[in-house]
PLY file of the C-alpha trace (Angstrom):
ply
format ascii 1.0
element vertex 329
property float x
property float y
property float z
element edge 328
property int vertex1
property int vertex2
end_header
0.00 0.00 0.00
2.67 2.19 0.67
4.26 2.00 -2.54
0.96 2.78 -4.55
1.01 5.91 -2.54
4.32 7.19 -3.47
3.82 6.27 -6.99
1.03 7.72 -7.06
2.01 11.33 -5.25
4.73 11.03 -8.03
2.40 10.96 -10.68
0.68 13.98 -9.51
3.82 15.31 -9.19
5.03 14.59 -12.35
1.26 16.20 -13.70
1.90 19.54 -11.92
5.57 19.85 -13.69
3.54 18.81 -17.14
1.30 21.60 -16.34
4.03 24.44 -15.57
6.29 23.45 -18.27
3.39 22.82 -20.90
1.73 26.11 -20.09
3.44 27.70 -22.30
1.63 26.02 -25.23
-1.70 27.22 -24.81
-0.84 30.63 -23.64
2.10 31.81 -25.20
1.10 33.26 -28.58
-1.88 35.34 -26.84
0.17 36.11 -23.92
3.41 37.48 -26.44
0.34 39.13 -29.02
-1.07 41.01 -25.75
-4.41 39.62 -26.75
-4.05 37.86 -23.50
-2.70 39.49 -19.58
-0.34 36.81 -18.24
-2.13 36.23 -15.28
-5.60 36.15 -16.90
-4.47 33.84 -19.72
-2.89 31.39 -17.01
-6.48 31.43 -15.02
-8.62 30.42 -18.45
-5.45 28.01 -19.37
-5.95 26.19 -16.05
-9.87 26.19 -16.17
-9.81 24.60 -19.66
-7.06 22.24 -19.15
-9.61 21.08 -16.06
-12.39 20.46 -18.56
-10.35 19.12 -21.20
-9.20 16.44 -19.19
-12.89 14.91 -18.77
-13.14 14.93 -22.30
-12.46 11.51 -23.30
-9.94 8.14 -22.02
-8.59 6.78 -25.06
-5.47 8.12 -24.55
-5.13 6.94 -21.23
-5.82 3.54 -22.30
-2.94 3.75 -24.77
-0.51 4.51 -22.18
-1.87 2.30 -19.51
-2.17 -1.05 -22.04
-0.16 0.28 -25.43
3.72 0.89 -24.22
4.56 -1.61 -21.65
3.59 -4.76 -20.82
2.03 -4.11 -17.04
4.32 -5.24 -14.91
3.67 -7.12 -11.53
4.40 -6.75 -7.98
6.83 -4.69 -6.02
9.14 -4.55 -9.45
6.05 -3.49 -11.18
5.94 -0.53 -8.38
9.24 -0.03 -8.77
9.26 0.32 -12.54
6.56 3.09 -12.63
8.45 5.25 -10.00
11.72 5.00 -12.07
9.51 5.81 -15.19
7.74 8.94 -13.43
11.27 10.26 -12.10
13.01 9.83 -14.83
9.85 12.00 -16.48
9.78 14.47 -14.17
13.87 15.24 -14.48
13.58 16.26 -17.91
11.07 18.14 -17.23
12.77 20.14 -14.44
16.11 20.38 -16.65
14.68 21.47 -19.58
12.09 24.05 -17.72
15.33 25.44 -16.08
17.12 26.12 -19.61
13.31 26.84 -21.09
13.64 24.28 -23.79
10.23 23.45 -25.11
10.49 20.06 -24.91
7.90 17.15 -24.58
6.52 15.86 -21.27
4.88 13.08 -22.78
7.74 12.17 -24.70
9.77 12.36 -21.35
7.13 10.12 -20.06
7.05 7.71 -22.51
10.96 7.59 -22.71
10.80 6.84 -19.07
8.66 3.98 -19.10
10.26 2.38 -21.88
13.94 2.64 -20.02
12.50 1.40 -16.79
10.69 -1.55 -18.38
13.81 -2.37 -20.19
16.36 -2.05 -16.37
13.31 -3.99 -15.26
12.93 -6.63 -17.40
9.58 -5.83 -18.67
8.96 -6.30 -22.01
7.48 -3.22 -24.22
5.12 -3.41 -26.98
7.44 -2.16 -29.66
4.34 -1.95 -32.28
2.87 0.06 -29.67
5.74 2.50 -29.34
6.14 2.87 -32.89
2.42 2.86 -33.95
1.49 5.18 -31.23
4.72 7.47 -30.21
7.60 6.99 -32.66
5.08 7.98 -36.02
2.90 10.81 -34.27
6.09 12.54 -32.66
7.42 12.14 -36.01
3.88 13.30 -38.69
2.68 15.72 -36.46
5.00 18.38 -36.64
5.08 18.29 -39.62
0.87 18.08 -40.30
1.27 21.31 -37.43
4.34 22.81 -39.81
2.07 22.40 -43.23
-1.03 23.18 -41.25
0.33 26.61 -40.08
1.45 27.55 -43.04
-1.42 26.92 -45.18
-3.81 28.63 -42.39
-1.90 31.62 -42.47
-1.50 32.00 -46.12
-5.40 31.92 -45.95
-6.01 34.04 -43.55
-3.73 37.13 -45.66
-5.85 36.30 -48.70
-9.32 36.08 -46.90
-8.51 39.41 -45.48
-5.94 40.69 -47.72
-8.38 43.69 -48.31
-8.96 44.94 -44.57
-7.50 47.49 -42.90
-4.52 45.96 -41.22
-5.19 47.70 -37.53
-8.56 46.56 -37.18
-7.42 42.69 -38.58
-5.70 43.00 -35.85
-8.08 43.97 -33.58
-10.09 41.45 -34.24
-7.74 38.36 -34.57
-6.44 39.73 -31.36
-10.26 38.73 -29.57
-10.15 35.59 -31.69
-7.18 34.49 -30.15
-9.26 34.08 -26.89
-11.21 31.62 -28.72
-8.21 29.70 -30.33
-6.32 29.87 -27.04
-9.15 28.62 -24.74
-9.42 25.45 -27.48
-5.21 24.85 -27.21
-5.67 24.41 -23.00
-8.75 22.66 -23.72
-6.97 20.35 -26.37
-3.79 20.09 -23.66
-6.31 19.10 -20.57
-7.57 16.35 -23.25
-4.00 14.92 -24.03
-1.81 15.65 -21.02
-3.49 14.83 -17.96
-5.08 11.24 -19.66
-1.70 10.41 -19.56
-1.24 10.22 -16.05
-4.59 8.89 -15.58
-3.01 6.04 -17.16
0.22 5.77 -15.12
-2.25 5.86 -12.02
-4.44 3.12 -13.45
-1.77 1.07 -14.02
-0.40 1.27 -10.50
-3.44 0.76 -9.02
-3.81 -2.61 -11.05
-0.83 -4.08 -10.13
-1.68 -2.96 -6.34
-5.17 -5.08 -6.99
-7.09 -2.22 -6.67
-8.55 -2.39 -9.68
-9.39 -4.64 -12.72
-9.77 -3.27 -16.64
-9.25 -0.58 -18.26
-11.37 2.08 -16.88
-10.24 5.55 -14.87
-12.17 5.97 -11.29
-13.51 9.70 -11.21
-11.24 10.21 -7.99
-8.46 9.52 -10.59
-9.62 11.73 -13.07
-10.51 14.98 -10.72
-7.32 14.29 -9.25
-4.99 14.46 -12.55
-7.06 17.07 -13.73
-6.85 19.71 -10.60
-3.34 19.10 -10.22
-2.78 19.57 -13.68
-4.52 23.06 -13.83
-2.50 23.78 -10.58
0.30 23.45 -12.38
-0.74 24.91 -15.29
-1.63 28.34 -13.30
1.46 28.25 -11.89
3.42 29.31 -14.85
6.50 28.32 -17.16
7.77 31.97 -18.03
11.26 30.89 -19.25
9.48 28.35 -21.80
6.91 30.73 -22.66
9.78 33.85 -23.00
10.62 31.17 -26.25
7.53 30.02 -27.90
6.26 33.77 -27.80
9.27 35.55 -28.57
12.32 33.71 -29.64
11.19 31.50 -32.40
9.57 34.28 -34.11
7.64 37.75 -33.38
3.92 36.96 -33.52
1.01 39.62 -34.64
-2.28 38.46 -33.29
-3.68 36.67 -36.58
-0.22 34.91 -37.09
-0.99 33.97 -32.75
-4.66 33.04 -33.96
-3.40 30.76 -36.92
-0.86 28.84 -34.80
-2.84 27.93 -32.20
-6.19 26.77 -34.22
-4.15 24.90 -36.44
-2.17 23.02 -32.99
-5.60 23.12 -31.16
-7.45 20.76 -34.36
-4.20 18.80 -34.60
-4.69 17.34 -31.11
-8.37 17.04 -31.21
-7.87 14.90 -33.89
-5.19 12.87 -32.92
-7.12 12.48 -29.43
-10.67 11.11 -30.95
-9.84 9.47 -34.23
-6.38 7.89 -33.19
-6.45 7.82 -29.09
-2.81 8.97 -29.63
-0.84 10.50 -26.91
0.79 13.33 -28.99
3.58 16.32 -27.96
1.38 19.31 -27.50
4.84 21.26 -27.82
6.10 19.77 -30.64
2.68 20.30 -32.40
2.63 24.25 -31.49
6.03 24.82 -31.69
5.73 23.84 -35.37
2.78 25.10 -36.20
4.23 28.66 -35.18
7.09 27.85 -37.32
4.89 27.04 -40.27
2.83 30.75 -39.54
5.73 32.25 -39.58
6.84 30.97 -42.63
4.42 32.41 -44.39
5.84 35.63 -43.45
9.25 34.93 -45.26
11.54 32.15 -44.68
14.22 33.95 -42.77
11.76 35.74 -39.92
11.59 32.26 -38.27
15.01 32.06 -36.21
16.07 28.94 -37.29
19.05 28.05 -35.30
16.35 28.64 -32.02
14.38 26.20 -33.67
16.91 23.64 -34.68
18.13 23.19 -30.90
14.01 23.10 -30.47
14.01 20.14 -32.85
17.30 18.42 -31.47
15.76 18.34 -28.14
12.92 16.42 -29.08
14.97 13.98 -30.34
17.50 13.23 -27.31
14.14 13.56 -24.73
13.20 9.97 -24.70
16.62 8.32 -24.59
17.35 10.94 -22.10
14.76 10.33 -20.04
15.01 6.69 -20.56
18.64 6.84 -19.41
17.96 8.26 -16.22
14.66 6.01 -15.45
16.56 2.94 -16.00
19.36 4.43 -13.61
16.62 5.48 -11.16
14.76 1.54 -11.09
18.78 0.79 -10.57
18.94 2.74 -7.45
15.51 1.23 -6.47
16.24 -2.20 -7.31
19.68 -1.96 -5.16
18.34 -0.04 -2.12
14.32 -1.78 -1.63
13.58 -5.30 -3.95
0 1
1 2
2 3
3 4
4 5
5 6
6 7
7 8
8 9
9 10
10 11
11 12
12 13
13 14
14 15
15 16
16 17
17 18
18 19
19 20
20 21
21 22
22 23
23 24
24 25
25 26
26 27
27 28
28 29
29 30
30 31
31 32
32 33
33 34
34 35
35 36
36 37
37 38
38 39
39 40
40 41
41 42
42 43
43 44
44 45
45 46
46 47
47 48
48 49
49 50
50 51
51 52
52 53
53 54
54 55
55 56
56 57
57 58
58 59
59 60
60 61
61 62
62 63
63 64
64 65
65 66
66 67
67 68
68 69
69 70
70 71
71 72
72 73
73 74
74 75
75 76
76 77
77 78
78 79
79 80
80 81
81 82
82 83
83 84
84 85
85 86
86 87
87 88
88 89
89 90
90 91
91 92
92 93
93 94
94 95
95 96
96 97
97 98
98 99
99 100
100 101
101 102
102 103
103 104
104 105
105 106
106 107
107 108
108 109
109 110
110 111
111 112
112 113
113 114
114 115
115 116
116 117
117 118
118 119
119 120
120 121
121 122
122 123
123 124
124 125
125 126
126 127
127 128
128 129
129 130
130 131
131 132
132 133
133 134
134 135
135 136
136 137
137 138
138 139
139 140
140 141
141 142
142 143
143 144
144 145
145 146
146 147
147 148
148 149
149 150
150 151
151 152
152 153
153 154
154 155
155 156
156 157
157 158
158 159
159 160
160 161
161 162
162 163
163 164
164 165
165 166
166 167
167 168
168 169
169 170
170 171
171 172
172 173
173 174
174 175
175 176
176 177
177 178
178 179
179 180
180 181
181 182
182 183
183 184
184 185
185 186
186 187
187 188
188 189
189 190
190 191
191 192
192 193
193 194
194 195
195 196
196 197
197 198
198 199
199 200
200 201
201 202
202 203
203 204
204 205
205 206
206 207
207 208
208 209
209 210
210 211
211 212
212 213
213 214
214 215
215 216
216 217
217 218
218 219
219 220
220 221
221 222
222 223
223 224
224 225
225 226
226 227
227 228
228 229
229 230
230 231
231 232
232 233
233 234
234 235
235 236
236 237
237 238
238 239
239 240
240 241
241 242
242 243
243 244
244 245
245 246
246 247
247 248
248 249
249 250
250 251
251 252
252 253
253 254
254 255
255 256
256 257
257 258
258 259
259 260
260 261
261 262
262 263
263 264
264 265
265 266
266 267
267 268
268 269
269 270
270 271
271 272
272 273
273 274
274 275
275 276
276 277
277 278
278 279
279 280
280 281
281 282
282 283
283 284
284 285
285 286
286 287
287 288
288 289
289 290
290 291
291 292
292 293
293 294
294 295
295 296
296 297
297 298
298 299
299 300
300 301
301 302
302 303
303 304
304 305
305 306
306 307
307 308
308 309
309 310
310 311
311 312
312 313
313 314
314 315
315 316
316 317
317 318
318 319
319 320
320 321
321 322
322 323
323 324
324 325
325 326
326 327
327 328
């Protein structure tokens, strides 16, 4: 019993970094095009990343049955806490150097390290059907997808005054922001839910597939806690370093992310990066602009981060279910 506890105060732990360090991607474009305050785009992030997560379970039931084979007993214990620390370091690291990064990439990077130190065996077709291809075609479906918005957003309203475009795109982006936290509540904290659901079925608590609501309320609140919180240094990049954002280029990023995710989320029930799918998406907007206004070498360590994030945070998971394995099993 007292192991599901701490595995399971990890996971909500590991939840409130996802929500500091992943608040950037709702918030950042509206927050950098002053169509959102900080504080009062943080508030409606949190609310809608609360509602979002109620939204659906099929991602949940990807992670908890589609990346790992669950494990048993104490080592099955064991093997989750290794995968949630390992999560939640690469979250801290790259929050500190505000790198926006994936926490469900540093999730699933953990689980599949600790699995492997532990002897577990992971569903490979799983980790390429479900991660390895949607980390890979969604960035670029957010890239295209940006671009292509953009471009017809100019010619829908190529004959407008420019100042009140502006205006108006910069009220819009209310809209389009409130849909990205909604679309983040939906992928993120399902995610945990999963973790949790897991845990409690190796403890016996619980049989099948389905989340309790004590599980979901939980994931959710502590995800909008952390959400409200704040992740200035990764926001400081999304809004500002990548590229400078107007409010219809901030509109066009974030409804072409926000459908993105929705889709992934009910068609495919996969867990997706809702950085990497803004990140690019803002790249593709501004694009449109001219090739050079996006700072490329910003987003080429942007890219090369998503890349080392699961070994990385395999790597230390499998280190961590060491440690465990030496000092408790």
């Amino acid at each position: 019993m007292a192991a599901l506890i701490v595995v399971i105060g990890v996971a909500f732990f590991f939840t409130y970094t996802n929500g500091f360090h992943d608040s950037a991607n709702a918030i950042a474009t509206s927050v950098s095009t002053r169509a959102l305050t900080p504080r009062a785009a943080l508030a409606m992030a949190a609310v809608m990343n609360l509602a979002g997560a109620f939204l659906g379970s099929g991602v949940a039931k990807t992670v908890s049955e589609g990346i790992i084979e669950t494990p048993t007993g104490s080592k099955g214990m064991a093997i989750l806490f290794a995968a949630l620390v390992g999560a939640i370091a690469w979250n801290l690291v790259t929050w500190y150097f505000g790198l926006p990064s994936s926490s469900s990439h540093a999730l699933f990077g953990g689980m599949v390290g600790a699995a492997l130190a532990g002897g577990t065996d992971v569903v490979w077709h799983g980790v390429v059907e479900k991660i390895i291809i949607p980390m890979i075609v969604s960035p670029v479906v957010g890239l295209v997808g940006g671009f292509l918005v953009m471009l017809a957003i100019l010619w829908i309203f190529r004959r407008t005054n420019p100042h009140k475009a502006k205006r108006n795109f910069r009220v819009a982006q209310t809209a389009s922001a409130a849909a990205m936290a909604l679309a983040h509540g939906l992928q993120d904290a399902q995610k945990t839910m999963g973790i949790v659901v897991m845990a409690l079925t190796i403890s016996g608590h619980q049989s099948g597939t389905g989340i309790p609501i004590w599980v979901k309320i939980s994931c959710a609140m502590m995800l909008s806690l952390g959400t409200y919180a704040g992740g200035w240094r990764i926001m400081r990049t999304l809004g500002r370093k990548i590229i400078e954002l107007d409010p219809p280029q901030g509109f066009a990023a974030e409804a072409t992310a926000s459908a993105v995710m929705y889709v992934t989320s009910f068609v495919y029930a996969a867990p997706i990066s809702t950085t990497h799918v803004i990140t690019s998406a803002i790249m593709g907007v501004g694009a449109t602009k001219r090739v050079r206004a996006v700072r490329w070498g910003v987003a080429k360590n942007i890219v090369m981060g998503w890349f080392i994030t699961m070994p990385a945070a395999a790597i230390v998971a499998a280190a961590m279910f060491g440690i465990v394995n030496l000092i408790v099993l």
